[in-house]
C-alpha positions in Angstrom: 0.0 0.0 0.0 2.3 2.5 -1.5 1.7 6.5 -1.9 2.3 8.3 -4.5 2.4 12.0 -5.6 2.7 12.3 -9.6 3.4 15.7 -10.9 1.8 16.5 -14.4 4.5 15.5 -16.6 4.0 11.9 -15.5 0.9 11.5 -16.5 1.0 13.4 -20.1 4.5 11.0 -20.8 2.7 7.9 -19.8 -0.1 8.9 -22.0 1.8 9.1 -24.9 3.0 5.8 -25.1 -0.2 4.9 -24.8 0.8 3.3 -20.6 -1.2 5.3 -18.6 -3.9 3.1 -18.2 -2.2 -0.5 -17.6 0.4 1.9 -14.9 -2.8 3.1 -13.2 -4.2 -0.8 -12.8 -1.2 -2.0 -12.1 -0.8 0.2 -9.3 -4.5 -0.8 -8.0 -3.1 -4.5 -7.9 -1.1 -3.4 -5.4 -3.4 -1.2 -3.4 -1.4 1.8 -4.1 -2.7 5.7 -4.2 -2.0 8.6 -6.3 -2.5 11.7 -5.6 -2.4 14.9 -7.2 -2.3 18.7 -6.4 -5.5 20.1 -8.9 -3.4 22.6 -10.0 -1.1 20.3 -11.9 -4.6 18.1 -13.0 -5.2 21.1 -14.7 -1.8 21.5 -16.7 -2.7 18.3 -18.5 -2.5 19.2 -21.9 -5.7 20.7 -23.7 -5.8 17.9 -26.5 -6.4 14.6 -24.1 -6.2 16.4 -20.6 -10.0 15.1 -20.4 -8.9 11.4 -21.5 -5.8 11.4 -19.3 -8.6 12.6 -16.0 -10.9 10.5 -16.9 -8.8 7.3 -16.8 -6.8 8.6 -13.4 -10.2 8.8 -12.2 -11.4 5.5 -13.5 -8.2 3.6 -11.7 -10.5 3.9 -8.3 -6.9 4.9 -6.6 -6.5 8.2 -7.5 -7.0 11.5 -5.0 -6.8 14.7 -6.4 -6.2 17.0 -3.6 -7.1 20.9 -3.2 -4.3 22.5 -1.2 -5.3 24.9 2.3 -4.2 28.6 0.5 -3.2 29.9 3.7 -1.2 26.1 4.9 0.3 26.5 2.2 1.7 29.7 1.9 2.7 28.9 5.8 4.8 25.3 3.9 6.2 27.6 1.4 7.5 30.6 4.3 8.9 27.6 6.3 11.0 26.3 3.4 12.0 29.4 2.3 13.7 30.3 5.3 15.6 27.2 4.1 16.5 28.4 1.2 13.9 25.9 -0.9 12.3 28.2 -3.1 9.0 27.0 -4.5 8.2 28.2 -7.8 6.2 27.7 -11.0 3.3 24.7 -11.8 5.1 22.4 -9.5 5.7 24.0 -6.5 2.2 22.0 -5.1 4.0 19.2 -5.4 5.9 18.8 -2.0 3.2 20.3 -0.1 0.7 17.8 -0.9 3.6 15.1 -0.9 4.0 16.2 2.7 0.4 16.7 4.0 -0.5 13.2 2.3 3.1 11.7 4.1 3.3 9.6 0.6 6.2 7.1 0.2 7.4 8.5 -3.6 7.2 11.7 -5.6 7.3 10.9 -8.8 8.2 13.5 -11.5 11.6 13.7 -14.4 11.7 17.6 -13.2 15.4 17.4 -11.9 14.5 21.0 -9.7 11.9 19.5 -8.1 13.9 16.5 -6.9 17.0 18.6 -6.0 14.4 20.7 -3.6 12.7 17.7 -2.4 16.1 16.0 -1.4 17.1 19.1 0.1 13.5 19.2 2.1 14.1 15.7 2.9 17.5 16.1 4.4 16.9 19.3 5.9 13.7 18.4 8.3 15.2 14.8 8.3 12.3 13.1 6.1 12.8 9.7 5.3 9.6 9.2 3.4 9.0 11.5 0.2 11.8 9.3 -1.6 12.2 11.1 -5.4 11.5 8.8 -8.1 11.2 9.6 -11.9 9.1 7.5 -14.5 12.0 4.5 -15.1 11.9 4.2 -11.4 7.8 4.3 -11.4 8.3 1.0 -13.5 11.1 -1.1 -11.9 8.7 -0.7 -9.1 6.4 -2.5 -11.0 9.1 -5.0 -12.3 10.3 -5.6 -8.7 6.6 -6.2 -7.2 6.1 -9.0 -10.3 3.3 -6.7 -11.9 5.0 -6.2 -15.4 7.5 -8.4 -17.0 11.2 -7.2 -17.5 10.4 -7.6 -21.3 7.7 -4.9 -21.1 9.8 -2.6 -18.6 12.3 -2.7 -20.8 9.9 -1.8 -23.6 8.1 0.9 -22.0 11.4 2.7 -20.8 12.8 2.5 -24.6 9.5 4.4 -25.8 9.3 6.6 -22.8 12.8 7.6 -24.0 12.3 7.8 -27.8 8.9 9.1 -27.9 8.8 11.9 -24.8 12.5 12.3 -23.6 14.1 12.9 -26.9 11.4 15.4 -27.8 11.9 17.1 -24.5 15.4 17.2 -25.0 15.2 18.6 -28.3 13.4 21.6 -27.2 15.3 22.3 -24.0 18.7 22.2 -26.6 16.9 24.7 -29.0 15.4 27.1 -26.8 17.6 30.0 -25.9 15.9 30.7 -22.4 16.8 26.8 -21.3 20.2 26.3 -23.0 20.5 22.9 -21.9 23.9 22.1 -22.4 25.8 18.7 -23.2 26.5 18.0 -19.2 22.8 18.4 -18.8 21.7 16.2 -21.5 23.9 13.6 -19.7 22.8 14.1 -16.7 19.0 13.1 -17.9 20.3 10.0 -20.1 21.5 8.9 -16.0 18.2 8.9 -15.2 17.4 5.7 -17.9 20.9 4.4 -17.6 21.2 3.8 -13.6 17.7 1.7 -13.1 17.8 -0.7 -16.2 21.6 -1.1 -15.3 20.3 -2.0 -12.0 17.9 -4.2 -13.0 19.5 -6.1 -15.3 22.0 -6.9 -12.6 19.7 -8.0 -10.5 18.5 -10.1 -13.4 21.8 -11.8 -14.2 22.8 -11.9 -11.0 19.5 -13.9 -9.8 20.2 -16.4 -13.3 23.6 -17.2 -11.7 22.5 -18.2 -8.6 20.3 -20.7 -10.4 23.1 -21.9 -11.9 25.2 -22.1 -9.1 22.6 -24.2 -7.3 21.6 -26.4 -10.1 24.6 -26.9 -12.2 
């Protein structure tokens, strides 16, 4: 019975390769919750913001939350004095992540995972654990929900279909000037859990071997 907090971006990439859905079940399997500030509900994009709601809501696990105003401008003075600046269509997301004590915040926005670390370490959190798309699905690898085949699969497309058109604009646009260190730094983000998974892999086929050959 895992929590979740997904921030918009989530949902629109999953929706695009078509995964949105079978992610959403999946997660019911395992008696998990989402939740999700209503602001970022209502950055889903114009074109299939109304499909990607409806099928949240259809999942039967999915909360969307309607933050306190004035709790939350009290959240956002307290971190501030920190030093964690919350800005821009995200900055709902720790503030429902803490009120709802979830287990994982799942978003690929590097800033919010740097301030949510920092939160985390600050005030000493251990729950609020980061955790990007990839990550969303080795969860669902490691809990026997998906095959490695298909988590493999649904990485790849993630990657080809919304990363590579996300990185194509940050490179082009002048105000973002993403430059080749951050580029790398996102390809990490793929690279580390399917490198850790596939270890797992072939180090769970050896031990077969080791005990049957």
């Amino acid at each position: 019975m895992t929590k979740f907090v997904f921030d918009a971006n989530v949902v629109i990439g999953l929706h695009k390769i078509h995964r949105l859905e079978c992610v959403m079940r999946k997660l019911g399997e395992l008696s998990d919750t989402v939740y999700m500030d209503e602001n970022n509900v209502h950055e889903l994009t114009r074109e299939s913001g109304i499909t990607q709601k409806r099928l949240l809501q259809q999942s039967g696990i999915f909360k969307e939350m309607s933050p306190d105003k004035e709790d939350f401008e009290r959240f956002k003075m307290d971190l501030a004095k920190n030093k964690i600046f919350l800005q821009g269509p995200d900055k709902y997301v720790p503030y429902i992540a803490q009120k709802q004590k979830v287990d994982h915040v799942v978003t690929f926005d590097l800033t919010v995972v740097r301030k949510i670390n920092v939160y985390r370490n600050q005030y000493e959190i251990k729950y609020m654990k980061p955790m990007t798309t990839v990550s969303l699905m080795r969860y669902l690898h490691m809990n026997n929900k998906i095959k490695f085949s298909e988590y493999l699969r649904v990485v790849l497309d993630y990657f080809k279909y919304v990363e590579m058109n996300n990185l194509f604009v940050a490179i082009k646009d002048p105000y973002r000037g993403w430059d080749i260190n951050a580029v790398k730094e996102r390809f990490q983000l793929y690279r580390d859990p399917l490198l850790e998974s596939l270890r797992e892999r072939v180090d769970g086929a050896q031990t077969r071997v080791d005990m049957y050959g």
